[in-house]
C-alpha positions as CSV (number, residue, x, y, z in Angstrom):
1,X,0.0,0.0,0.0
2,X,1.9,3.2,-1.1
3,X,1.5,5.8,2.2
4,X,0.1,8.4,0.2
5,X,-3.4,6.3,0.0
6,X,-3.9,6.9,3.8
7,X,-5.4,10.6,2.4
8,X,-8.6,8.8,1.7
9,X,-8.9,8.6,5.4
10,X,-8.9,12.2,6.0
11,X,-12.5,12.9,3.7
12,X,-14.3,10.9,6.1
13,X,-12.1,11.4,9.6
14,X,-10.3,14.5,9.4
15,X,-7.0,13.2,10.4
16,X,-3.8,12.8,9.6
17,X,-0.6,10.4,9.9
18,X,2.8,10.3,10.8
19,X,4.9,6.8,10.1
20,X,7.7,7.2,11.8
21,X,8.5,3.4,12.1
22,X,9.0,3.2,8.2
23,X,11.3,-0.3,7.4
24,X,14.2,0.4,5.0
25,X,13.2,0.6,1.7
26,X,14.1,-2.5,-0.4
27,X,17.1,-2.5,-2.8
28,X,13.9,-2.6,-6.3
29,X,12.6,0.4,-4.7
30,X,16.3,2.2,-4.3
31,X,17.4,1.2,-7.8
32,X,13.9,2.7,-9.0
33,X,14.7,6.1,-7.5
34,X,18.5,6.0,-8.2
35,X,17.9,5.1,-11.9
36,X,14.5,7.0,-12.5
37,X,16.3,10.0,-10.9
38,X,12.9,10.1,-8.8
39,X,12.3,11.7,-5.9
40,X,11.5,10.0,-2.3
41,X,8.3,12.3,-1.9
42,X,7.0,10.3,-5.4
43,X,8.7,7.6,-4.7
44,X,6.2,6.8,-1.4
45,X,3.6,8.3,-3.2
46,X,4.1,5.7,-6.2
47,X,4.9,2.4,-4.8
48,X,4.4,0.6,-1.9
49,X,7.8,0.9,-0.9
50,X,7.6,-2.8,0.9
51,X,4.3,-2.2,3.0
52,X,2.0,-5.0,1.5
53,X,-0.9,-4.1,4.1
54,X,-1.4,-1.5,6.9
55,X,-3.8,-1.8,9.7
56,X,-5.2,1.1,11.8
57,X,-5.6,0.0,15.5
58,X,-5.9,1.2,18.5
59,X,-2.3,1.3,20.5
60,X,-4.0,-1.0,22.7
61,X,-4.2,-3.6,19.9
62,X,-0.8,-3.4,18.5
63,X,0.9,-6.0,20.2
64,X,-1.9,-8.9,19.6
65,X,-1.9,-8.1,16.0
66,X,2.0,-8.3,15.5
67,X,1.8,-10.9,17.8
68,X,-0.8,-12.7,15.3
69,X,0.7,-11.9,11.9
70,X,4.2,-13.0,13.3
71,X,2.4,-16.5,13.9
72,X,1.1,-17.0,10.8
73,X,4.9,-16.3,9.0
74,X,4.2,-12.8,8.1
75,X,7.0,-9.8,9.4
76,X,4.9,-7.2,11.5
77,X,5.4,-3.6,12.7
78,X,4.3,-0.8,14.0
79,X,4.8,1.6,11.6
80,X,3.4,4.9,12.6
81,X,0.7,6.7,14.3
82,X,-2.9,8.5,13.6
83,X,-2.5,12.6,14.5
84,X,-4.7,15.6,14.5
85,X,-2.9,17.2,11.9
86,X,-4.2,16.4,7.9
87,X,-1.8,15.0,5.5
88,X,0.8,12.0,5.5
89,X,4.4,12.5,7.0
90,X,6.8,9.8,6.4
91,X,10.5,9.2,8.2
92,X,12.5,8.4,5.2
93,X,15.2,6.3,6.8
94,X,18.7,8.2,6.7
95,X,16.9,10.6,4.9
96,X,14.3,12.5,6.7
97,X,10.8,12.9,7.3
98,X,9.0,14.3,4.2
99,X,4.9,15.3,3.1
100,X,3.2,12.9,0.6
């Protein structure tokens, strides 16, 4: 799921997110941006940049359900948070955070 599809939250709830527990992105992803001359802000708004699904729970509910997918033989994180403000922030690793 590329981050920038989180905005279709904020029609219908009025908030925002901040992942600041972003994984590395994968070497495809790093080649694509190298190569493409792309920047990360389209980059995360493009591709999925190794996030296959993303799960809004409360904090409450974050251990069970990494606790679960782990079980089942998929990897699991946290990878950011709901906030008052509108739009998405993502923490590029070694790069910075950045609005997409």
């Amino acid at each position: 799921m590329a981050p920038s599809k989180l905005r279709r939250f904020e029609e219908y709830s009025r908030v925002g997110f901040k992942l600041d527990g972003m994984p590395e992105p994968p070497p495809v992803f790093k080649a694509i941006k190298r190569l493409g001359k792309v920047s990360w802000e389209e980059m995360y708004k493009t591709f999925n940049m190794g996030i296959g699904l993303c799960l809004m729970l409360s904090s409450e509910q974050v251990d069970d359900a990494v606790g679960f997918f782990e079980k089942e033989g998929f990897k699991a994180r946290p990878i950011g948070k709901v906030v008052d403000e509108p739009g998405v922030t993502v923490n590029v690793p070694g790069y910075g955070f950045i609005e997409v």
